[in-house]
C-alpha positions as CSV (number, residue, x, y, z in Angstrom):
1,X,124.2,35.1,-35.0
2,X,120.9,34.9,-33.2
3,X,120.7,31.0,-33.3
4,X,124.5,31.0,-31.7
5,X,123.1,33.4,-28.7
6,X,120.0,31.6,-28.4
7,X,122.0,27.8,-28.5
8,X,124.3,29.2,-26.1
9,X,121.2,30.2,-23.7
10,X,120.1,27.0,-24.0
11,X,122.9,25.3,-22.8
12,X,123.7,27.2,-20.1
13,X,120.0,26.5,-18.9
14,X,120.7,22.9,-19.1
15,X,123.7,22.9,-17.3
16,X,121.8,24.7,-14.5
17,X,119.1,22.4,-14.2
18,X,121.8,19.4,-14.5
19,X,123.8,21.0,-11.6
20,X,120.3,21.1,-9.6
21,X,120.5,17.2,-9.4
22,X,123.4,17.4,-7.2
23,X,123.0,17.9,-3.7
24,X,126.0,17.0,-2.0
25,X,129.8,18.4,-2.3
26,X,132.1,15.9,-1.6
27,X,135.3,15.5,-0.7
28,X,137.9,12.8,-0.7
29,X,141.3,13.3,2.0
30,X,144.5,11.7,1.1
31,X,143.8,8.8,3.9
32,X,140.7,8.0,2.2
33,X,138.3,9.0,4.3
34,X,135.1,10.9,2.2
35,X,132.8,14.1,4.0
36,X,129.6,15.1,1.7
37,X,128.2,18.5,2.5
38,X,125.0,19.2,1.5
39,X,124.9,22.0,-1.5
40,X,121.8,23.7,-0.3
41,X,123.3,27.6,1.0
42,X,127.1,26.2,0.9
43,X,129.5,28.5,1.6
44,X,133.5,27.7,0.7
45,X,135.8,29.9,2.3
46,X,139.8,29.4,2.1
47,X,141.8,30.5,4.8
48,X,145.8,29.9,4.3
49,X,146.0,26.1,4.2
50,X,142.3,25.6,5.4
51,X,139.4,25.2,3.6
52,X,136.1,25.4,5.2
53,X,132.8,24.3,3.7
54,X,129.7,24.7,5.9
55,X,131.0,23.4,9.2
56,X,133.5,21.1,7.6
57,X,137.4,22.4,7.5
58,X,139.8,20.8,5.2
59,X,144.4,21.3,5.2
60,X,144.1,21.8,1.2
61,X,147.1,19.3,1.1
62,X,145.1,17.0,2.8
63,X,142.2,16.6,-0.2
64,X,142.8,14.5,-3.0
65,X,139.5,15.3,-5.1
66,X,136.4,16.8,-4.4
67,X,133.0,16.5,-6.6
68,X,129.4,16.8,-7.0
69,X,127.1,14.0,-6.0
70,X,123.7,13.3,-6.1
71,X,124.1,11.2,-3.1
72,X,125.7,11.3,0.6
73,X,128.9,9.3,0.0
74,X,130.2,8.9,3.7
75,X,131.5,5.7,4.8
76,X,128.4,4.5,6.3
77,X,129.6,4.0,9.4
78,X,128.1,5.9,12.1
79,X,128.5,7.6,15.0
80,X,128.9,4.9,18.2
81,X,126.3,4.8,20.9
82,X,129.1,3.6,23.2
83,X,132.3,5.0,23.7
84,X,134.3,2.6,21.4
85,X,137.9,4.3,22.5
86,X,137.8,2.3,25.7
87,X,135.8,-0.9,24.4
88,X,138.2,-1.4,21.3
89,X,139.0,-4.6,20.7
90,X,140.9,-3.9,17.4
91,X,142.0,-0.8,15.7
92,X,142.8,-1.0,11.8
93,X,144.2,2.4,9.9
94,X,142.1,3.4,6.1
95,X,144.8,0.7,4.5
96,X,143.7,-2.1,6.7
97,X,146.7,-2.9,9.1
98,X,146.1,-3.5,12.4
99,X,147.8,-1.1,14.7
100,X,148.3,-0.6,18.6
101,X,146.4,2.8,20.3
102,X,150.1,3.8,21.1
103,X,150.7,3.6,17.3
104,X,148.3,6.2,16.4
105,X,149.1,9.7,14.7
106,X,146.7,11.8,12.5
107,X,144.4,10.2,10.6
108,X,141.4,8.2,10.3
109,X,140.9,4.8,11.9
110,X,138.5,2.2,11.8
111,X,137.8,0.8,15.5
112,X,136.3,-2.9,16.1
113,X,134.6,-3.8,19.7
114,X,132.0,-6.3,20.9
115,X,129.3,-3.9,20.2
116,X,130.0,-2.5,16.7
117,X,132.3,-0.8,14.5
118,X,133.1,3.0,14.0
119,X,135.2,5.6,12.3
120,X,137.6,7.6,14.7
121,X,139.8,10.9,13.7
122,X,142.8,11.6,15.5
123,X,143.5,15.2,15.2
C-alpha cells in the first residue's frame, strides 16, 4: 500500500514539473485564426457564450481546440505600422480567396499592400 501512495506522489510531481514547461494557453477559432496567452497568473472565466482568458474573449462556439504550448503559436504576422485598411491592395479570407472590402463579414482576414502584410478582425 505504501509503494502505491508513494508512486502515485511521484507522478503527480512529474506531471507538475511537466505542466511547468508550458507557458502559453492557446487557442485555435473555427476560421483558423490561433491567440496564445501566456500561463503565468491566467485567469479563465466563462460568461454565457464568452470565454475570457486574461484580456482575450472567446464565443465558445467559435473555438475549435485549445492547448498547452511551450511556445507563442500566433500567426507571425504583426501588428501594421501603417494603416493597411486604406493602403490594401488585396484582401484574402483564412481559406485563401480573394474577396472585395464590401464582401467582408466576421472573421479574420489577411490584408496585402505595398508596404507589408497584416492580420485584420472584423468584429
Amino acid at each position: 500500500m505504501r509503494k502505491i501512495i508513494l508512486t502515485i506522489l511521484l507522478m503527480v510531481g512529474v506531471f507538475a514539473a511537466w505542466a511547468d514547461s508550458y507557458s502559453y494557453l492557446t487557442f485555435e477559432t473555427t476560421e483558423g485564426a490561433k491567440v496564445s496567452v501566456p500561463t503565468s497568473g491566467l485567469t479563465l472565466t466563462v460568461s454565457g457564450t464568452t470565454l475570457k482568458v486574461g484580456t482575450q474573449s472567446f464565443v465558445l462556439s467559435n473555438l475549435r481546440k485549445m492547448y498547452f504550448s511551450a511556445t507563442d503559436e500566433t500567426t507571425g504576422i504583426d501588428a501594421p505600422a501603417f494603416d493597411a485598411w486604406d493602403e490594401a491592395t488585396e484582401i484574402y479570407d483564412l481559406q485563401g480567396h480573394r474577396l472585395t472590402k464590401s464582401q467582408l463579414r466576421k472573421g479574420a482576414y489577411i490584408i496585402k499592400t505595398r508596404k507589408g502584410t497584416c492580420k485584420i478582425v472584423v468584429r
